[in-house]
C-alpha positions as CSV (number, residue, x, y, z in Angstrom):
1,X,-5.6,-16.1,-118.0
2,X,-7.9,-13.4,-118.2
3,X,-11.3,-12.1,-116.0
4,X,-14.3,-11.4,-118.5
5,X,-15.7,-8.3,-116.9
6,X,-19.5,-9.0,-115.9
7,X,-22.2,-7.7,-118.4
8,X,-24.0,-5.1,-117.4
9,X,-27.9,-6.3,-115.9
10,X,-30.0,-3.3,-115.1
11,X,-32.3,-6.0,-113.4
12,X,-29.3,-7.3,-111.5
13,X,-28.5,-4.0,-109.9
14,X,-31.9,-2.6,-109.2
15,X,-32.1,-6.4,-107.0
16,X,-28.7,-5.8,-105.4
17,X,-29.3,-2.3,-104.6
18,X,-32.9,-3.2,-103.1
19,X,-30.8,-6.1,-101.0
20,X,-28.3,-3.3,-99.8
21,X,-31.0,-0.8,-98.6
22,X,-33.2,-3.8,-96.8
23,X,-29.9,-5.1,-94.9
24,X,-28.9,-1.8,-93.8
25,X,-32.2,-1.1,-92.8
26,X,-32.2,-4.3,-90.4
27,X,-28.6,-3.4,-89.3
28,X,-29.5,0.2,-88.5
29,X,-32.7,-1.4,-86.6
30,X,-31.0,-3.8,-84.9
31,X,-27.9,-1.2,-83.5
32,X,-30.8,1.2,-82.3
33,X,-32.6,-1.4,-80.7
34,X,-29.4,-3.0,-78.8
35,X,-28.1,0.7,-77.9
36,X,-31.6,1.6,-76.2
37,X,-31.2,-2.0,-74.3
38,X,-28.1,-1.2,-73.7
39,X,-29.2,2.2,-71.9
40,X,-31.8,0.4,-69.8
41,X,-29.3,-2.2,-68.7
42,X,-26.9,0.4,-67.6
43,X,-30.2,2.0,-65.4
44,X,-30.9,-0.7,-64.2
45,X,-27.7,-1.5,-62.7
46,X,-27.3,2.1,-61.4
47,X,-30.8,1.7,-59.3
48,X,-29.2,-1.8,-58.4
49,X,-26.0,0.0,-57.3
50,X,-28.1,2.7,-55.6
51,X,-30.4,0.0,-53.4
52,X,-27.1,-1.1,-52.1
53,X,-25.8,2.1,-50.9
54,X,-29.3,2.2,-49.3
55,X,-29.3,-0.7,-47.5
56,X,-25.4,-0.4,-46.3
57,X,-26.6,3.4,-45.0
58,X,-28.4,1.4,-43.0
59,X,-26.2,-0.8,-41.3
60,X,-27.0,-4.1,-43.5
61,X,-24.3,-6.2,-45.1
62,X,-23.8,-5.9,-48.7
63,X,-21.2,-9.0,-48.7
64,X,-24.3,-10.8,-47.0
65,X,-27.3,-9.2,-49.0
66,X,-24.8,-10.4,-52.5
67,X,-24.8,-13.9,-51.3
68,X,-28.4,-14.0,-50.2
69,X,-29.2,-12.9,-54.1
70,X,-26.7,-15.4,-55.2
71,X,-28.3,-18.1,-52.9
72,X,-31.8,-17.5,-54.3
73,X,-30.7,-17.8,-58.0
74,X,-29.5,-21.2,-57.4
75,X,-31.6,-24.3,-57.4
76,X,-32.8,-25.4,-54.2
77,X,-31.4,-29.0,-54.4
78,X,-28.1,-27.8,-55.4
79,X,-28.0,-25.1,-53.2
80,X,-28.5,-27.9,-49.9
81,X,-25.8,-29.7,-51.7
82,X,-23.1,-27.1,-51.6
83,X,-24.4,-26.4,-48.4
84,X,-23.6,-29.6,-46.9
85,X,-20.4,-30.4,-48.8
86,X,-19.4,-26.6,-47.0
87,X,-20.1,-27.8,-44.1
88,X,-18.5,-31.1,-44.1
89,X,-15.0,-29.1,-45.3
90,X,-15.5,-26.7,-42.5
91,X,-15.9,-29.9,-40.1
92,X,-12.9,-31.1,-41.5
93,X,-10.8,-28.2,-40.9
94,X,-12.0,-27.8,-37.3
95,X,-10.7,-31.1,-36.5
């Protein structure tokens, strides 16, 4: 069996090569866009990094400061709920 080879379409390849050009367009956009995000991201975690030296020059806990961020992210129903299911294993173990 043999492959016919495909006709040449002029109309054909002007659309595929218009295609071609807008998709690398959007994938050039797109990698710019996510690089530049990407750069304020890494900033950000820098000034995040920085506050805690800040705060540990200080004298403050940054073990305790973590888990005070970590507690305020959580739901305040759940977070009562771990709460008291912490305590109730600390009771246990005291006994």
């Amino acid at each position: 069996m043999s492959v016919l080879p495909f006709k040449e379409d002029p109309d054909f390849t002007t659309h595929n090569s218009g295609a071609f050009a807008a998709s690398a367009e959007d994938v050039k956009t797109f990698v710019a866009d996510y690089e530049a995000l990407q750069g304020q991201v890494d900033d950000a975690k820098k000034d995040q990094k920085d506050l805690f030296t800040v705060m540990k020059s200080k004298g403050y806990s940054t073990q305790a400061l973590r888990e005070t961020l970590k507690r305020r992210k959580q739901d305040a129903g759940e977070r009562q709920d771990l709460e008291k299911t912490v305590q109730l294993y600390m009771d246990l173990i005291r006994r």
